[in-house]
C-alpha positions in Angstrom: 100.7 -96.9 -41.9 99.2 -95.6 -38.9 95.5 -95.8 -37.9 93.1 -92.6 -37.7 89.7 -91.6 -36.7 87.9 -88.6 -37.6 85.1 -86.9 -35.4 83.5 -83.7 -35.3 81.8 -81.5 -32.2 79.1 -79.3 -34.5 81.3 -79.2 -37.7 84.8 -78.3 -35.7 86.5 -81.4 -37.6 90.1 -83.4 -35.7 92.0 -86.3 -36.6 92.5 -88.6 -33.8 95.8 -90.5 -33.7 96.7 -92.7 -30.8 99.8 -90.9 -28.7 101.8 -94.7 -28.9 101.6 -94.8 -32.8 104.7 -93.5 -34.7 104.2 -90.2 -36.2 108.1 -88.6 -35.4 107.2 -85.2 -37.0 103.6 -84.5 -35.4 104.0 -80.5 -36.8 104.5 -82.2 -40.1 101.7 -84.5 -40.1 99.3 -82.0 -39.1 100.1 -79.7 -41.8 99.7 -82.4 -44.4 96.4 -84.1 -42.8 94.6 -80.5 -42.3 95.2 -79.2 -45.0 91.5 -78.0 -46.7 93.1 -78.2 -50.6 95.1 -81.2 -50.3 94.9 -83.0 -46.7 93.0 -86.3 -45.7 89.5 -87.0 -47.1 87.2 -89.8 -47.0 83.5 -90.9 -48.2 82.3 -90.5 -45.2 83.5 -87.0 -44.3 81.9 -83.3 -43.9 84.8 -81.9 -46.0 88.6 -82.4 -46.7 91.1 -81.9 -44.2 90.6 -81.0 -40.3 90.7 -77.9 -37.6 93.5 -80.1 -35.9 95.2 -83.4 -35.0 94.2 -84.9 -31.3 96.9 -87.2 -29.9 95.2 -89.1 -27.4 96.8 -91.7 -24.4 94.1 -93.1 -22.8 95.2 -93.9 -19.2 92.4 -96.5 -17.8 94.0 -97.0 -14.5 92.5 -93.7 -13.0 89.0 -93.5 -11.8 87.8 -91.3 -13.2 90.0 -92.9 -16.6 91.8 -90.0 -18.6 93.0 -89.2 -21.8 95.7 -87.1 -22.3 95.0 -84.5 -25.1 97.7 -82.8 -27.1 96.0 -80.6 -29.8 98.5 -79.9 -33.4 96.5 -77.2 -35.5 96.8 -76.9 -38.8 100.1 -74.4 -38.9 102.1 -76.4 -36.6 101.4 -75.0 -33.5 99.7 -76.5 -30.2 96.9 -75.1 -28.5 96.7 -75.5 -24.8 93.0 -75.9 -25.4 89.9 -76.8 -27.2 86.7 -77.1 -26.1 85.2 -79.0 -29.2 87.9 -81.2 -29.3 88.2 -82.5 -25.9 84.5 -83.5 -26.3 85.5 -85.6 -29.3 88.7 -86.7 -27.2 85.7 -87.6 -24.2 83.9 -89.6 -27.0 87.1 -91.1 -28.5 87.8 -92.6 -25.3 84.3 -93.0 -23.9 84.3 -96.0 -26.9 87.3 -97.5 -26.0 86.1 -97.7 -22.6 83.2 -99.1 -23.0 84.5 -102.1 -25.0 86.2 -103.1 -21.4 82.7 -102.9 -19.8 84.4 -100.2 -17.4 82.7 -97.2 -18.0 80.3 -94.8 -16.0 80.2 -92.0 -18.4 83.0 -89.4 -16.9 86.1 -89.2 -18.4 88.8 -86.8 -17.1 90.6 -84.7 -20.2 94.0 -83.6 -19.7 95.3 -80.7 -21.4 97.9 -78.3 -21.3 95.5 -75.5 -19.6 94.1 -78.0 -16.7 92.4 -81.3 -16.3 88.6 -81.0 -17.3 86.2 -83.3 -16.5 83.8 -84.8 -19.3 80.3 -86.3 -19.0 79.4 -88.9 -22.1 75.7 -89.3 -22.8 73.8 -88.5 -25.4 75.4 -85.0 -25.8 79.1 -84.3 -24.3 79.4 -81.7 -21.3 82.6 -80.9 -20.5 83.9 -78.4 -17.4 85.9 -75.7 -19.0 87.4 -74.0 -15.8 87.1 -70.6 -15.4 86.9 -67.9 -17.5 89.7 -65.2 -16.7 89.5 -61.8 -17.5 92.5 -60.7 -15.5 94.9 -59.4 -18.1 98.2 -61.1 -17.1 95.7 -64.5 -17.6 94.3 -63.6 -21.2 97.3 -62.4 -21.8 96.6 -58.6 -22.8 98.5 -55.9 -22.4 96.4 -53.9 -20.1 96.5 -52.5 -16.6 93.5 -53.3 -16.0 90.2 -56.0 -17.5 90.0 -55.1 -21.3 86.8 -54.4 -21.2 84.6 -53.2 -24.2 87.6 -51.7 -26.2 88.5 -50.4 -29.4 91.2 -53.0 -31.6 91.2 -52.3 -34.8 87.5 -51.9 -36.5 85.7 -54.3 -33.6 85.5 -53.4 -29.9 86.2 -56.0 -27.7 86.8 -57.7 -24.5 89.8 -60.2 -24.0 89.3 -62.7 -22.1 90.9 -66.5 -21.9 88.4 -70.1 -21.8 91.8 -71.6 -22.2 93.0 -70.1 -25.2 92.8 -66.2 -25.6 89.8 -64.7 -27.1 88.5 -61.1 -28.7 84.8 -61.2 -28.2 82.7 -58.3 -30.0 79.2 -58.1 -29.4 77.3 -56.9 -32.7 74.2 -56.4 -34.4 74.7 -59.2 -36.9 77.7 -61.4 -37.3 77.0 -62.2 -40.8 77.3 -58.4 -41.5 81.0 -58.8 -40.6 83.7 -59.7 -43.0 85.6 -61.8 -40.6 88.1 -62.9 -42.5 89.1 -59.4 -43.7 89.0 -57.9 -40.4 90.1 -60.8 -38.0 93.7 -60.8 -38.9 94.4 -57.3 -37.5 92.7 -58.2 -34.5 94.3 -61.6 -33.9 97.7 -60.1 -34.9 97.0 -57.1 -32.5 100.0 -56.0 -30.3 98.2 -55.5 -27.4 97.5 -59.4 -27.1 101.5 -60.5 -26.6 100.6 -64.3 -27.9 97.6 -63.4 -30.7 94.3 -64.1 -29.6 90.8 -65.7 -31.4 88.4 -63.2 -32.5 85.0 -63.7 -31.8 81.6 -62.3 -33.1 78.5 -62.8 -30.8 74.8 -61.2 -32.1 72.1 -61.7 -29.2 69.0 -63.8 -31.0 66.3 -64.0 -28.7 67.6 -65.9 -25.7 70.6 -67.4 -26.8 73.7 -65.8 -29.7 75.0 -66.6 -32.9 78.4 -66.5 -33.2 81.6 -66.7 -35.6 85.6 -67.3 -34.8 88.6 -66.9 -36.6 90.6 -69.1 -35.1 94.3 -68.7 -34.0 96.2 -71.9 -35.4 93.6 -72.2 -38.0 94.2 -68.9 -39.2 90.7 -69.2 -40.5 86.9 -69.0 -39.8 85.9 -72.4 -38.4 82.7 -74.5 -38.0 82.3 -74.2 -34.6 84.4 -72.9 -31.9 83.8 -74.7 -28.4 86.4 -72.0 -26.3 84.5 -69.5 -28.6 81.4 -70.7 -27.8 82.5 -70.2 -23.7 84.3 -66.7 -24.5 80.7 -65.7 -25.7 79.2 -67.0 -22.4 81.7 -65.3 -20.5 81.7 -61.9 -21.9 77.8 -61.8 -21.8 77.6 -62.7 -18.3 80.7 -60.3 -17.7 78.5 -57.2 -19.4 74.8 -58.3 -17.3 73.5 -59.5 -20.3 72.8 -62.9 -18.5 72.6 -64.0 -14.9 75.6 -66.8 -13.2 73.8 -70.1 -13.5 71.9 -69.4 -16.7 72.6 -71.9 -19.6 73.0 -69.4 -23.0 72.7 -71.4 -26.0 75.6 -70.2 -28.6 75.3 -71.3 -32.0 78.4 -71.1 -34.7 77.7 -72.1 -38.4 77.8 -75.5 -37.6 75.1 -76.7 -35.0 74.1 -75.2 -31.4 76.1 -75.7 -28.3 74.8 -75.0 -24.4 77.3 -72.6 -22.6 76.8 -72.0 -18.6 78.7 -69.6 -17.1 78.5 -69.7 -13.0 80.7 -67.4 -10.6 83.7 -69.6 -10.7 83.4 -72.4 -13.4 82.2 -73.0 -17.2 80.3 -75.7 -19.2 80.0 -76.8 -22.5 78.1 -79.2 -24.0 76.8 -80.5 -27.2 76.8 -83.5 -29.9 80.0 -85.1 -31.1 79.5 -87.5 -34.2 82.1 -90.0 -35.6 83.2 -89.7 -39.2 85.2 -92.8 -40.2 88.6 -94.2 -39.4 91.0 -95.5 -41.9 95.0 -95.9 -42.0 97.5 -93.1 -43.4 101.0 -93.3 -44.3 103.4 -91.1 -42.1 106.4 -89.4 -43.5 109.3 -89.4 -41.6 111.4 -86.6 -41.5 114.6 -86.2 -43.6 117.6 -85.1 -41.4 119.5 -82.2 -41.9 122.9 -82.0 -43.8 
C-alpha cells in the first residue's frame, strides 16, 4: 500500500503520489486510478477518478525549495505541463513545508517544459513562461503564426502555454458540442503531436471557456494551460492590452490569467480532497 492525496485547482482533479514510493508501472497506475467508471473514489471527493497522477519529489535544500512534477494522464501518457496541477503540486508541497517551519510562500515547480515559480497564499499564482506562437514551438505545421484558421468546423489559433493548444474564439461555448467536434481538431494533421482544443466566449470583461483535453481525451473541469492559451490568444488578436489580468472561467470555478509581453500568470484556489492508501499492482513480466 502506498499513500495518496487528492486535490483539485477549480475542479481539474490529480492524485498525488510521493516520487520515492513504489509504484513500478506509473502508466498502469494512472489508468486504473483515473479512471471516471471504475478508478479511485472517496467520501470526501468531487467525483470518481482524476484528470491525472502528480508524482512529486520535494527537494527542500533549494531556496526557493522545489518539487519536481511528473504529470501521468489518464491514457498513459505524460504531459510536459499543467497549469492546474502544478498549483496543486505548489500546495502539496507548500504543506509539507510548512510542517518544517521553513517556508516563505514561493515554491519553485519543475516540469518537463521549464521551472516555474509558485506563490502560496490564499489563492496559488504560478509563472507560466511564455506563450509561443512560433509554429516550430506549438508545434504546427505552418510557415508561418497559425493565426485565426480554419481546422475542421472551429477556426483557430495554435499556440503552446506548455502544452499545445487550438483556441477558437465564439459566440457561446455552450453552443458547441465539444466533444463531437474536438476529436478532429485534436487529431488534426496539421498539429504533428495533437493539440488541446479550446473554446473562449468574451463575457463582459473577462471569458468563459471549455477544453478537451489531450491525455484526457475528454472535456475537463478546468483547464489551467487552457485558461493561459485563452489569455494569450486574446491579447495576440487586441482584444486585451499586455499587463491586463483577464479572468477565464471553465465549468469549474474562475481563474485570473495575465498575459505581459514576455511572461504568463495564473492563479486561483487549490482545495485538498482527502488522502488515503491504495494498493499498487505490479506488473507481470513478459513470457
Amino acid at each position: 500500500m502506498i499513500q495518496i492525496e487528492k486535490y483539485h485547482g477549480t475542479g481539474n482533479d490529480f492524485v498525488i503520489v510521493d516520487a520515492d514510493a513504489g509504484v513500478p508501472d506509473r502508466r498502469a497506475f494512472a489508468r486504473r486510478l483515473c479512471d471516471r467508471d471504475t478508478g479511485i473514489e472517496h467520501a470526501d471527493a468531487m467525483q470518481r477518478g482524476a484528470d491525472g497522477v502528480l508524482f512529486l519529489a520535494l527537494e527542500p535544500e533549494f531556496t526557493p525549495p522545489r518539487a519536481v512534477m511528473t504529470l501521468v494522464q489518464p491514457d498513459g501518457s505524460v504531459a510536459a505541463m499543467c497549469g492546474n496541477g502544478a498549483r496543486c503540486a505548489a500546495e502539496w508541497a507548500a504543506r509539507r513545508l510548512r510542517r518544517s517551519g521553513a517556508f516563505d510562500g514561493a515554491v519553485m515547480i519543475d516540469t518537463q517544459s521549464g521551472t516555474r515559480r509558485a506563490t502560496v497564499g490564499d489563492a496559488i499564482t504560478i509563472e507560466m513562461g511564455n506563450p509561443a506562437f512560433a509554429p516550430a514551438d506549438v508545434p504546427v505545421d505552418s510557415d508561418e503564426p497559425f493565426v485565426e484558421r480554419d481546422v475542421g468546423p472551429l477556426t483557430v489559433t495554435a499556440v503552446n502555454t506548455g502544452v499545445p493548444h487550438a483556441v477558437a474564439m465564439v459566440d457561446d461555448v455552450d453552443a458547441v458540442d465539444l466533444e463531437e467536434i474536438a476529436p478532429s481538431v485534436r487529431h488534426a494533421d496539421i498539429f504533428p503531436r495533437g493539440a488541446n482544443v479550446t473554446l473562449a466566449a468574451r463575457t463582459g470583461e473577462g471569458y468563459r471557456q471549455r477544453t478537451f483535453e489531450r491525455g484526457v481525451e475528454g472535456e475537463t473541469d478546468s483547464c489551467g494551460t487552457g485558461a493561459v492559451a485563452v489569455g494569450a490568444v486574446a491579447h495576440r488578436l487586441d482584444h486585451v492590452e499586455a499587463g491586463e489580468t483577464v479572468q477565464v472561467s471553465p465549468p469549474g470555478g474562475d481563474l485570473d490569467v495575465t498575459i505581459t509581453d514576455h511572461t504568463a500568470t495564473l492563479r486561483g484556489p487549490v482545495a485538498h480532497e482527502f488522502s488515503t492508501e491504495v494498493g499498487v499492482e505490479r506488473p507481470v513480466a513478459d513470457d
